[in-house]
C-alpha positions as CSV (number, residue, x, y, z in Angstrom):
1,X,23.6,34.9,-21.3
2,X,24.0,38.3,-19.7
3,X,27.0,38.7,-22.6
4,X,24.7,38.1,-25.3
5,X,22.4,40.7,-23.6
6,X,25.1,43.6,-23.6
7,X,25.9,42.6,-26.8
8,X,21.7,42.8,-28.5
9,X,21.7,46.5,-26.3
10,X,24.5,47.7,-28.3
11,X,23.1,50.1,-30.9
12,X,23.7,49.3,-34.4
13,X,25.5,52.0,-35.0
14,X,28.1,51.2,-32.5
15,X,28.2,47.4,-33.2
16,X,29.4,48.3,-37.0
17,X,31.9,50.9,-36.2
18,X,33.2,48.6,-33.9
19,X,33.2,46.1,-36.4
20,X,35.2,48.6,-38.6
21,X,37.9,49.3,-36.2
22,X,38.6,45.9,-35.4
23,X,38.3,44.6,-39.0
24,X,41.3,47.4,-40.0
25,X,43.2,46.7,-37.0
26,X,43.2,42.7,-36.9
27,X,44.4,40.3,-39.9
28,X,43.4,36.2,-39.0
29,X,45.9,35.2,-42.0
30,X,43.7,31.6,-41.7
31,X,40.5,33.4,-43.2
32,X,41.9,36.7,-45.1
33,X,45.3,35.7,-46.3
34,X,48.2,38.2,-47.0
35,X,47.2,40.1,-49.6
36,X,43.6,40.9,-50.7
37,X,40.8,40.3,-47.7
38,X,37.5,38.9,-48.2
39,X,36.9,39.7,-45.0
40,X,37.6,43.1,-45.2
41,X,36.0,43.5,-48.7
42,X,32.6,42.4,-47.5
43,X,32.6,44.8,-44.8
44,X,33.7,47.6,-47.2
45,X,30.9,46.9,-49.5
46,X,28.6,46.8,-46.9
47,X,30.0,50.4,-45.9
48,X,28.3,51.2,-48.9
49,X,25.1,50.4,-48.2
50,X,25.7,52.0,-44.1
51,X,26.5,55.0,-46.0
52,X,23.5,55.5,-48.4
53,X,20.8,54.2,-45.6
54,X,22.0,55.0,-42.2
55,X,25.1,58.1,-42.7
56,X,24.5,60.0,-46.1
57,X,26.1,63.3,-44.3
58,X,28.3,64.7,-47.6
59,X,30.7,65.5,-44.5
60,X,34.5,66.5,-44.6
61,X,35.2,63.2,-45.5
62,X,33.3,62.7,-48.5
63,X,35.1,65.6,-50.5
64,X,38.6,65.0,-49.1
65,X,38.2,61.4,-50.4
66,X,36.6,62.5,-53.7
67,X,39.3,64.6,-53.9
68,X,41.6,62.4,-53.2
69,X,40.6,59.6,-55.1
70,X,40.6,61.6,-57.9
71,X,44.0,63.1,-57.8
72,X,44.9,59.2,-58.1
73,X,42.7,57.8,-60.7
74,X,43.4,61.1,-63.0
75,X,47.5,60.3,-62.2
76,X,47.0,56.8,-63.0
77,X,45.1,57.9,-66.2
78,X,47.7,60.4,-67.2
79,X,50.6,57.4,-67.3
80,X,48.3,55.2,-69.5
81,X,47.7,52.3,-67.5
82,X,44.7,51.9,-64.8
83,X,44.2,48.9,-62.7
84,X,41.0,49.4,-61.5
85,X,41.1,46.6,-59.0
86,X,43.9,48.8,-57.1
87,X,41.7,52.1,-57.4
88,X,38.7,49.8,-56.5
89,X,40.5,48.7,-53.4
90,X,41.3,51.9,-52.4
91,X,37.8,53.6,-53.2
92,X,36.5,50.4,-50.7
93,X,38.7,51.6,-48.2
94,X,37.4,55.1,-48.6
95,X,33.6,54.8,-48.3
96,X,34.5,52.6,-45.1
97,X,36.5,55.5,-43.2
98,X,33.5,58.0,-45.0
99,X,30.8,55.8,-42.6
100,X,33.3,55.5,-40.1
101,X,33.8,59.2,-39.9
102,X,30.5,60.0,-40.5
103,X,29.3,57.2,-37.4
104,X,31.9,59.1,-35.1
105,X,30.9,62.6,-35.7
106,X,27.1,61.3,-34.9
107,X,28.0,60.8,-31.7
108,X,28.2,57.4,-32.2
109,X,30.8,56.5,-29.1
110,X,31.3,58.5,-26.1
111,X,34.9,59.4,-24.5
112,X,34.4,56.6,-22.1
113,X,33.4,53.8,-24.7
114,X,35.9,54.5,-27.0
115,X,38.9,54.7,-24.4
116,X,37.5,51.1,-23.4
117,X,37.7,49.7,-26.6
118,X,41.3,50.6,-27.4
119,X,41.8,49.2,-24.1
120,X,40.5,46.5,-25.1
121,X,42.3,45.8,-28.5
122,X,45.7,46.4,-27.2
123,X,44.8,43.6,-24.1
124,X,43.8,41.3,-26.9
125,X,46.9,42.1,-28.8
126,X,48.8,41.4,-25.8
127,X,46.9,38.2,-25.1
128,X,47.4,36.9,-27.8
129,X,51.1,37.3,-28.8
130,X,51.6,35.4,-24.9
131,X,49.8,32.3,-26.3
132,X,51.9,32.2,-29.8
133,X,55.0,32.5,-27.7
134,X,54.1,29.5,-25.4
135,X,53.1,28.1,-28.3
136,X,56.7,28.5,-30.2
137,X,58.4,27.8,-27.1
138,X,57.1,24.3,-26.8
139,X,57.6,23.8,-30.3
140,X,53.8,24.2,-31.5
141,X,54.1,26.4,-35.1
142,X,50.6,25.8,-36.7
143,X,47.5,26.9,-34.6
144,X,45.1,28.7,-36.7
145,X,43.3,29.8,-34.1
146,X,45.5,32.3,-32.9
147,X,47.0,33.5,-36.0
148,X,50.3,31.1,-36.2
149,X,50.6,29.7,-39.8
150,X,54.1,27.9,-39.6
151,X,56.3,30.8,-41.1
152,X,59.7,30.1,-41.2
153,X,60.6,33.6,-39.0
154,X,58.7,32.5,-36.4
155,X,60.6,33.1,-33.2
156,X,59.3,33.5,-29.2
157,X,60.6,37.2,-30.0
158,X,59.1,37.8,-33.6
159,X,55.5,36.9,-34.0
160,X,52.2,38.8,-35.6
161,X,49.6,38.4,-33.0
162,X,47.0,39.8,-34.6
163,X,48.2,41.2,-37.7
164,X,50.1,39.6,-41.0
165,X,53.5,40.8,-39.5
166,X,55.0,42.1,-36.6
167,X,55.1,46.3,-38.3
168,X,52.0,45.8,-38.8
169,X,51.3,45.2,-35.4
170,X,53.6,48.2,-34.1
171,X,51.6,50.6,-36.4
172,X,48.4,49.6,-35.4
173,X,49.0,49.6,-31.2
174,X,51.2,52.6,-31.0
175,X,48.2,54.4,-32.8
176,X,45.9,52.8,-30.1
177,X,48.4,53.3,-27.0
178,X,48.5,56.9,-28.4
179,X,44.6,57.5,-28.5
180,X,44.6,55.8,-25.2
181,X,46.5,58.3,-23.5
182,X,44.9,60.9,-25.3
183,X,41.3,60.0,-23.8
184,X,42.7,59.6,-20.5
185,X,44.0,63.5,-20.7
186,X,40.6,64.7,-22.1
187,X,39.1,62.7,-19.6
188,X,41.1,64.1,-16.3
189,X,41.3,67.7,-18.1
190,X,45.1,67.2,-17.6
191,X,48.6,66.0,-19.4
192,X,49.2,62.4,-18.7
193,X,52.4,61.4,-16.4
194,X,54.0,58.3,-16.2
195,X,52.8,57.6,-13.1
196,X,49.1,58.0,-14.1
197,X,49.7,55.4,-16.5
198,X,50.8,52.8,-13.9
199,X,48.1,53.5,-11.6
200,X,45.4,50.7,-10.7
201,X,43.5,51.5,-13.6
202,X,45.6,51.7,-16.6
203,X,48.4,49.4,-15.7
204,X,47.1,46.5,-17.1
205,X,46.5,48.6,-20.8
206,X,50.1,50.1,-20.1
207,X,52.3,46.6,-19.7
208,X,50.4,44.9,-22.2
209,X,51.3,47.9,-24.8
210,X,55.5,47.7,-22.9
211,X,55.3,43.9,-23.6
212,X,54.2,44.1,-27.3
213,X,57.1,46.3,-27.7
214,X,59.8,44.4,-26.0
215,X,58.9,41.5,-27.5
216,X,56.8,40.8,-30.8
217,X,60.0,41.7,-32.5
218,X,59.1,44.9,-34.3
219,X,61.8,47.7,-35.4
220,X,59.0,49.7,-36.2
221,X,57.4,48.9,-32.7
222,X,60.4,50.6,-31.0
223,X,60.4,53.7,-33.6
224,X,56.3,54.1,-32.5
225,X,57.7,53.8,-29.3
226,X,60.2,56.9,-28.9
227,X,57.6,58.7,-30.8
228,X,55.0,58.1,-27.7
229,X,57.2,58.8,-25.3
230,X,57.8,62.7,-26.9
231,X,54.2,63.1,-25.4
232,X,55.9,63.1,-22.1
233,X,58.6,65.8,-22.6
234,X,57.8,69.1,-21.4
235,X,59.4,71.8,-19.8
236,X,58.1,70.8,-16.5
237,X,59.5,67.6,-16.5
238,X,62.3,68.1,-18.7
239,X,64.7,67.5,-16.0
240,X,64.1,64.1,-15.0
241,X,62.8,62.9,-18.4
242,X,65.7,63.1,-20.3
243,X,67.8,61.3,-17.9
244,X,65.2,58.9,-17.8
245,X,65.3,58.3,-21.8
246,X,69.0,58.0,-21.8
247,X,69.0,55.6,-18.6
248,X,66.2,53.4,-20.9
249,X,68.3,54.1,-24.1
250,X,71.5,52.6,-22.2
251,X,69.6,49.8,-20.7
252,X,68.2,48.9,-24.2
253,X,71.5,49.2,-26.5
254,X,73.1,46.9,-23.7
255,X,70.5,44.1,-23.3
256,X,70.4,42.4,-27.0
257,X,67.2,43.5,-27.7
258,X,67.9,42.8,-31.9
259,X,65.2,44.8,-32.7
260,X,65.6,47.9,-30.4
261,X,69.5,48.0,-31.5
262,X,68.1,47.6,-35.3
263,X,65.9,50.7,-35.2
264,X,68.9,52.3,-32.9
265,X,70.8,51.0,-36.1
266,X,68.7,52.6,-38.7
267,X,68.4,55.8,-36.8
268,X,72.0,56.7,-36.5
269,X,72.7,55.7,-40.6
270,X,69.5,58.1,-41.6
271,X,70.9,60.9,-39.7
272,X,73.8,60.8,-41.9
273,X,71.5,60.8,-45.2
274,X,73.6,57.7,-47.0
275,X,70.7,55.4,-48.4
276,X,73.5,52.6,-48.5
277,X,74.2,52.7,-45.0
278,X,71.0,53.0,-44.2
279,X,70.6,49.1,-46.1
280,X,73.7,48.1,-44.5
281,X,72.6,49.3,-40.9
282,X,69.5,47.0,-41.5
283,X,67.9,45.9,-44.6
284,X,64.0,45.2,-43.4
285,X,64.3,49.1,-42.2
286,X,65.9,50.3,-45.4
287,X,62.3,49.4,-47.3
288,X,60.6,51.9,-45.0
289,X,63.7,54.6,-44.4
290,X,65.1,54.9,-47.6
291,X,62.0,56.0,-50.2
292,X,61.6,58.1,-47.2
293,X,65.0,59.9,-47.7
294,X,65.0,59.7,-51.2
295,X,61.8,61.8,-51.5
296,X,63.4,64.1,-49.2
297,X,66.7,64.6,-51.3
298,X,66.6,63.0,-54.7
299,X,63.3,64.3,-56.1
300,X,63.5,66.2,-59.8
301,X,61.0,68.7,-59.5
302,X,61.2,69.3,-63.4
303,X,60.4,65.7,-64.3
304,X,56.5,64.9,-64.7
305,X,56.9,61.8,-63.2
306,X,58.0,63.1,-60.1
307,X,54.7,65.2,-60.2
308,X,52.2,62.3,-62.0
309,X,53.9,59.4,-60.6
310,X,54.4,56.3,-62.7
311,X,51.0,54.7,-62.5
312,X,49.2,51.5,-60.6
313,X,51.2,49.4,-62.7
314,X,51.8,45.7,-62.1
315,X,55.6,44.9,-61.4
316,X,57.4,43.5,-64.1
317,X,60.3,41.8,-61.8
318,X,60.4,37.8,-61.2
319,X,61.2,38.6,-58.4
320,X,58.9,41.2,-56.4
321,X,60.6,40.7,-52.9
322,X,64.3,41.2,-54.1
323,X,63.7,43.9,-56.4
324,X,62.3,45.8,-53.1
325,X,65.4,44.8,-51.1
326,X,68.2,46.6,-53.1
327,X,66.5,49.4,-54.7
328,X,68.0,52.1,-53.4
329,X,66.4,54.5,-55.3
330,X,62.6,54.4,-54.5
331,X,60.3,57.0,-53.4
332,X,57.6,56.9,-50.7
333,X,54.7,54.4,-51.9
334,X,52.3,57.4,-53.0
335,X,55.0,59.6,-55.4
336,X,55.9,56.0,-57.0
337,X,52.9,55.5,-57.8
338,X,50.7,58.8,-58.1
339,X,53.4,61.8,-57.8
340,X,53.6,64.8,-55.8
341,X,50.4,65.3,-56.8
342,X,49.4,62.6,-55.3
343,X,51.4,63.3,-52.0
344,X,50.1,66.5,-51.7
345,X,46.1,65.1,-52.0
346,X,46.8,62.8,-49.4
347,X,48.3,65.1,-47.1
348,X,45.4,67.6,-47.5
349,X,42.8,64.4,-47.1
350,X,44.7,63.9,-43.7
351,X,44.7,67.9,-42.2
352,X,40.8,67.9,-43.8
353,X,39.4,65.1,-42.2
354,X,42.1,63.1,-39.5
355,X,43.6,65.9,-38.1
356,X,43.8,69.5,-37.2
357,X,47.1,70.6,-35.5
358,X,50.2,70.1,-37.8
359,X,52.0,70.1,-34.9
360,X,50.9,66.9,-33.2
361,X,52.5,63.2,-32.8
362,X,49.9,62.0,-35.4
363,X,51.7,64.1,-37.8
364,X,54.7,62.3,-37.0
365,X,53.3,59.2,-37.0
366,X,51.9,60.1,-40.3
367,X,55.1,61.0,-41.7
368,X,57.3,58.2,-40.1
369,X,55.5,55.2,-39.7
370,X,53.2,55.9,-42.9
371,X,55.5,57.4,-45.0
372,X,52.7,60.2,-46.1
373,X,50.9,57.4,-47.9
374,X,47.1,56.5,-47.4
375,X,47.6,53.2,-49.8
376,X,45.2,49.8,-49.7
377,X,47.4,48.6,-46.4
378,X,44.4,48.1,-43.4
379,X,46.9,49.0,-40.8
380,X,46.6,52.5,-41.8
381,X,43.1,52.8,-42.2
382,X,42.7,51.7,-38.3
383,X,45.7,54.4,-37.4
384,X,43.5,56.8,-39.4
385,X,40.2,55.5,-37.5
386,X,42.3,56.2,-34.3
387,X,43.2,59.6,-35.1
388,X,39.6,60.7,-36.3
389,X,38.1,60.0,-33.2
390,X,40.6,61.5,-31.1
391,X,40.3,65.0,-33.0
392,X,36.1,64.5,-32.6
393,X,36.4,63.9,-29.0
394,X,39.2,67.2,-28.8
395,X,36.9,68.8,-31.0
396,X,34.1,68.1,-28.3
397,X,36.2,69.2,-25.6
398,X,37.1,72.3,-26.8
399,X,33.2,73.2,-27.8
400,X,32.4,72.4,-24.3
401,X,34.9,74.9,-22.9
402,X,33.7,77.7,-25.0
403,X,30.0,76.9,-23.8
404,X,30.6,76.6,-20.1
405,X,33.7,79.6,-20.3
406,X,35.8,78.4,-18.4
407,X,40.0,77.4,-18.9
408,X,40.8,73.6,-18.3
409,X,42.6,74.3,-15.0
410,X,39.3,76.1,-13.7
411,X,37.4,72.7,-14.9
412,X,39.4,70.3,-13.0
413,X,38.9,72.1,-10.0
414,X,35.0,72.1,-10.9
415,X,35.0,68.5,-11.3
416,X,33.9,66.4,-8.1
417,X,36.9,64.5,-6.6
């Protein structure tokens, strides 16, 4: 009873951009399949209705996405053929980060609330991935209830939790861990340390995220990983650090873990700029790697389809999966389909609206884990979610500072023990 009280004294406001974030940050493949979600859909259309009623603020996100938007449809357009259930999607996806932005910069969540509901997402993440692994290990493969469907690559160390797949998954928490961490610094006015992170407060947040790592059986999971851990690399404690990253990279390569020594794998064959042993190194991590590099280095800027793209068109192989295995000469999702044209709109809808330093992990994140592409995939929607909030509550910080006059360090010593 008191549960459902908490839950009626939660504005409405809160209640659907909660709804939101966990919508883009969860797929039950029971109810929303693999592909298209009617789950997600529904929400998205009622964004629309949030938006004209509740949050009709023409804010930074309206134009970036108008703008962005309509670098793609005019691309699409210029090649001849538009799917307009693609642009649809995407324009869905849109108007719900436009009332999600718009509910955040209202003032919708404070520091404190937000920072608990990440917490809360990653500790579900974690929850659940423990009961699909008991599950697998006594031989149970079907239990809708928590997201196992009887795929054939289900293993105690390769499940979805609460995504379609395990990248997925590693997108979506190393976004959350991230914003975590980030909370907890604007909150104490100080960098994070490791051993902040252990303390009796954000241990539990902290294994469950080390956990998810080690063991959903996610490449991608231990790329988000390293990226994380550059947070903690600073003059200060450069000393110690980096002895401690080699000690943890030597551990890892010696232990088995497939998936750490498949990203280690994939890592070492980019460096060397070879698309084809990047695909021998590990052919999962070649689809994300390789259009990656070949943006990078094989791009013709004198061709105008390197600048329009070659259009939402449907694919004309029998065989969809194969034909994405051993191409070798793909692009990033967003020049494929829209050009540089596109690539540049989306990177200026991200610096607009997501974030303001170029110089940050998001950007990284950005680059690496989303390849520069703001496409109809849910799992970066919720990274972008993430990100906005983070640079509203920095935003917020750094307004209070100017008001009050005072540095960071003089704050902290301000602030009642």
């Amino acid at each position: 009873m008191n549960f459902i009280t908490r839950i009626q004294s939660v504005p409405f406001n809160q209640k659907f951009a909660i709804i939101l974030l966990v919508v883009m940050s969860t797929q039950l493949v029971v109810i929303e399949g693999l592909t298209v979600s009617p789950l997600k859909v529904t929400v998205m259309v009622v964004s629309c209705f949030i938006f004209l009623f509740r949050v009709p603020y023409f804010s930074k996100a309206v134009w970036g996405s108008v703008v962005y938007w309509g670098v793609c449809f005019l691309t699409a357009l210029l090649n001849g053929e538009v799917r307009f259930s693609t642009l649809g999607y995407l324009g869905l996806f849109l108007i719900a980060y436009i009332v999600f932005y718009n509910l955040i910069y209202i003032g919708t969540f404070t520091l404190v609330q937000f920072k608990s509901l990440l917490k809360s997402l990653l500790i579900a993440y974690c929850i659940v991935l423990l009961c699909q692994q008991l599950c697998i290990l006594v031989g149970i493969r079907n239990v809708p209830i928590l997201n196992l469907v009887g795929f054939d690559y289900y293993a105690w160390d390769k499940l979805p939790t609460l995504s379609c797949e395990p990248s997925h998954t590693a997108r979506i928490i190393s976004a959350s861990m991230l914003g975590y961490i980030q909370c907890l610094e604007i909150e104490t006015q100080a960098r994070i340390s490791f051993r902040k992170l252990f303390d009796k407060e954000n241990r539990i947040v902290t294994f469950s995220y080390l956990w998810l790592v080690l063991t959903m059986g996610s490449g991608t999971g231990w790329i988000g990983f390293v990226i994380l851990c550059l947070y903690f690399i600073r003059l200060k404690s450069f000393l110690y650090i980096i002895p401690l990253f080699a000690g943890l990279f030597l551990i890892l390569q010696y232990s088995g873990n497939k998936q750490f020594l498949r990203a280690s794998s994939v890592f070492k064959a980019t460096i060397s700029g070879d698309v084809t042993s990047i695909y021998e190194a590990d052919g999962s991590g070649a689809i994300r790697v390789v259009p990656l590099v070949n943006t990078l280095t094989d791009i013709d800027l004198t061709d105008a389809d390197s600048w329009i793209g070659k259009g939402t068109y449907l694919e004309k192989s029998t065989d969809v999966s194969e034909s994405k295995w051993t191409d070798l000469t793909r692009k990033i999702a967003i020049v494929e389909q829209y050009g540089l044209l596109g690539l540049l709109s989306s990177i200026f809808f991200f610096y607009l609206c997501v974030v303001r330093r170029f110089f940050s992990l998001e950007t990284v994140y950005f680059v690496v884990l989303l390849l520069c592409s703001l496409g109809n995939e849910y799992f970066t929607w919720s990274m972008l979610f993430v990100f906005t909030a983070m640079r509203y509550f920095k935003d917020q910080e750094v307004k209070l500072e100017k008001t009050v006059k005072v540095t960071p360090k003089k704050r902290r010593k301000m602030t009642p023990k």
